[in-house]
C-alpha positions in Angstrom: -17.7 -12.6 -1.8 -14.8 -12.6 -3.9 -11.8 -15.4 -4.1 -9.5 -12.8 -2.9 -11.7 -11.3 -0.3 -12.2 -14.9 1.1 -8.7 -15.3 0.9 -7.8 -12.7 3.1 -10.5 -12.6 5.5 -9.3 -16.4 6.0 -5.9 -15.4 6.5 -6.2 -12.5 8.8 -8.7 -14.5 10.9 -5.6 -17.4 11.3 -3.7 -15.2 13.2 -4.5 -12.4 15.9 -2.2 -10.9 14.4 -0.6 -10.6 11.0 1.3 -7.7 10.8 4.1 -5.8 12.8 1.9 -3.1 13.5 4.7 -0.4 12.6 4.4 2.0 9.7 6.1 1.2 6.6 9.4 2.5 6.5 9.8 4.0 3.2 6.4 5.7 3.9 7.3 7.1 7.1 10.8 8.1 5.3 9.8 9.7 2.3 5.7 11.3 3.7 7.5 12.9 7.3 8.5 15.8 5.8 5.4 16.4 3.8 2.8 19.3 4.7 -0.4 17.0 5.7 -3.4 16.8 3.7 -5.6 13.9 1.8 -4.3 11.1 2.0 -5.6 7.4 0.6 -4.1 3.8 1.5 -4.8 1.4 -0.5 -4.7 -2.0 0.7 -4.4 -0.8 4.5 -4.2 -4.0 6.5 -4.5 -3.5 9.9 -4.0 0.0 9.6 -0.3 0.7 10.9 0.6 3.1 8.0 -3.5 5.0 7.9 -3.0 5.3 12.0 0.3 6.5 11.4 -0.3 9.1 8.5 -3.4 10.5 10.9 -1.0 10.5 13.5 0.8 13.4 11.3 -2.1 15.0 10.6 -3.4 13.3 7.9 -6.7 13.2 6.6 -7.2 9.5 5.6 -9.0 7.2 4.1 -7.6 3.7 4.3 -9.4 1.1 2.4 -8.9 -3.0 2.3 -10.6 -6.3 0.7 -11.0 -7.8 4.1 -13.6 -7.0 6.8 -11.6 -8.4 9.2 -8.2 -6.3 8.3 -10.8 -3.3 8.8 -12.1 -4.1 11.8 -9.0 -4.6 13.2 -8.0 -1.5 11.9 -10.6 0.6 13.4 -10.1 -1.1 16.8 -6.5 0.2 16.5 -7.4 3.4 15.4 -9.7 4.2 18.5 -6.7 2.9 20.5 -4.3 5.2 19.4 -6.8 8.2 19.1 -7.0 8.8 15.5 -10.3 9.2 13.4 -9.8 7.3 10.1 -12.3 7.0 6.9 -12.4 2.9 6.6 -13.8 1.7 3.9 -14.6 -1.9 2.6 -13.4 -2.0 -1.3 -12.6 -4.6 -4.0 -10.6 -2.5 -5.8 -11.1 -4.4 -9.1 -14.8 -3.1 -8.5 -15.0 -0.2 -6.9 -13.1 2.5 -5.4 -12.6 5.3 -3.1 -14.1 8.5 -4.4 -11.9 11.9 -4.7 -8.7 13.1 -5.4 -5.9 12.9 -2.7 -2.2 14.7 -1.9 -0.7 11.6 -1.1 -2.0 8.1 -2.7 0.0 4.8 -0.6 0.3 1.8 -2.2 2.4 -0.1 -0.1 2.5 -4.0 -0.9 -0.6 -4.7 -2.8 -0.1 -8.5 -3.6 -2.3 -11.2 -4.1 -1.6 -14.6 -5.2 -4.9 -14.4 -7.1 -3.7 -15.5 -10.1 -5.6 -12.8 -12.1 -5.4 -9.8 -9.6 -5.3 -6.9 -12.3 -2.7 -4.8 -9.9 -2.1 -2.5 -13.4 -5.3 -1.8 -13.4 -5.5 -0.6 -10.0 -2.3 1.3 -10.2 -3.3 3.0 -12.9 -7.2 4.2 -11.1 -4.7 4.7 -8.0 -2.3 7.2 -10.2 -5.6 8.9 -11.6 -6.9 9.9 -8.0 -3.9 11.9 -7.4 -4.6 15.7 -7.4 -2.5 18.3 -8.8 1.2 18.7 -6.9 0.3 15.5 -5.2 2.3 12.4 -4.8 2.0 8.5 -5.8 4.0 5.9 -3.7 4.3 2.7 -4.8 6.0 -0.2 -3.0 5.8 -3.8 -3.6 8.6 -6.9 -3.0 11.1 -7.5 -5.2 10.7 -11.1 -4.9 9.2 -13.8 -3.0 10.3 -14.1 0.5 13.5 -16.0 1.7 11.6 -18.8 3.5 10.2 -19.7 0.4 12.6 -21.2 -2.1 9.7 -23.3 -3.7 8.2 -19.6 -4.7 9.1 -18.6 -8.0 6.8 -15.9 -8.3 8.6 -13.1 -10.7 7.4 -9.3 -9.8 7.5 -6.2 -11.6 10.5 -4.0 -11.2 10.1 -0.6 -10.3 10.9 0.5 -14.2 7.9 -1.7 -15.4 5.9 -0.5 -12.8 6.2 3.0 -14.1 5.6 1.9 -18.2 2.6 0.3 -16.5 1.1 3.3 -15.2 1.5 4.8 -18.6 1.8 8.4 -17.2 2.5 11.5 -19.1 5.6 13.0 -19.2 4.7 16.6 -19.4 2.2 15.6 -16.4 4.8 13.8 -13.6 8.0 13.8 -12.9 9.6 10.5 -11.2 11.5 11.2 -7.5 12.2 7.8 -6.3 12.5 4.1 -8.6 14.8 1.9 -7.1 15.7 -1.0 -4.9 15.3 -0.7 -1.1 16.5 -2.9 1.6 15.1 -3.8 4.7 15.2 -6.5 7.3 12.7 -8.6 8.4 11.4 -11.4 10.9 10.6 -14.2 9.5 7.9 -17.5 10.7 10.6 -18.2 13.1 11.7 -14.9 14.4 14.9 -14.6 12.8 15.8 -11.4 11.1 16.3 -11.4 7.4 16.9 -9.4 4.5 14.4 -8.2 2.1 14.1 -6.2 -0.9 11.3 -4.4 -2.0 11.0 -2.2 -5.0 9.6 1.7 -4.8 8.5 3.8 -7.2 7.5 8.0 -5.7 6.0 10.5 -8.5 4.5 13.2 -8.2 1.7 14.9 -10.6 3.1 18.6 -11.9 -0.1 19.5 -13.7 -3.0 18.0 -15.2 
């Protein structure tokens, strides 16, 4: 077992709980109108945005680094009546096989001090088939209940240079700053802003 994969089992197992359980909004915002087909999450928690995406008629697979994220995930899946493709990946190892409509990225942190995230981006943005769409969304910063964090993350502009696409192969529909609010340890509602990055593969 991995440092990050003990991480996170250890963290998902401290609470019953970690997430909302609600889809990620600038999923749900920019995949609603989208004509269903393949779709991979990477980094799929406890499975709010793979149960949602199945939910529209989706077919998924949703992978994560922690068993227990998955099994949670599966549990919630036969709850809400959804059949979902789980699958248990390191993604600096290995990774889901095929080529997808819609690739989610949504979040894919670690404080692992060496988690090769542009590495994975870039397999991520190679497993998109032709026409079909990569959605990248990550914080722009460390949360507001942490003033000690001073972890610097990629903008949505050096996201995209890391990905080293083509142009004459994608064209860019979304890079910007998104806000949303949040609850945080205490329950309080409070701003966040996350960074999203949509392109879509024209041809190759």
């Amino acid at each position: 077992m991995t440092d990050d994969e003990q991480y996170w089992n250890g963290r998902y197992a401290e609470q019953h709980q970690l997430w909302s359980g609600n889809p990620n909004e600038i999923l749900v915002r920019e995949a609603t109108s989208l004509e269903p087909g393949r779709a991979l999450d990477l980094g799929c928690g406890e499975g709010a945005d793979a149960i949602w995406l199945a939910r529209q008629g989706w077919q998924v697979i949703a992978t994560d680094i922690s068993t227990v994220a998955l099994e949670r995930a599966a549990k919630h899946a036969v709850d809400a009546g959804v059949v979902v493709d789980w699958q248990h990946h390191d993604l600096t190892v290995s990774f889901p096989d095929g080529e997808f409509d819609l690739v989610s990225v949504q979040f894919l942190h670690s404080p692992q001090e060496f988690f090769p995230r542009e590495q994975i981006l870039r397999t991520a943005a190679a497993a998109v088939a032709p026409s079909g769409l990569l959605l990248i969304v990550g914080h722009a910063g460390p949360p507001p209940w942490e003033p000690e964090n001073k972890q610097v993350l990629p903008t949505p502009e050096e996201v995209h240079a890391s990905l080293d696409l083509r142009d004459d192969e994608w064209e860019t529909l979304l890079s910007g700053e998104q806000e949303r609010t949040q609850r945080n340890p205490h329950g309080e509602h409070v701003h966040r802003t996350d960074n999203a990055l949509l392109v879509r593969r024209v041809r190759g």
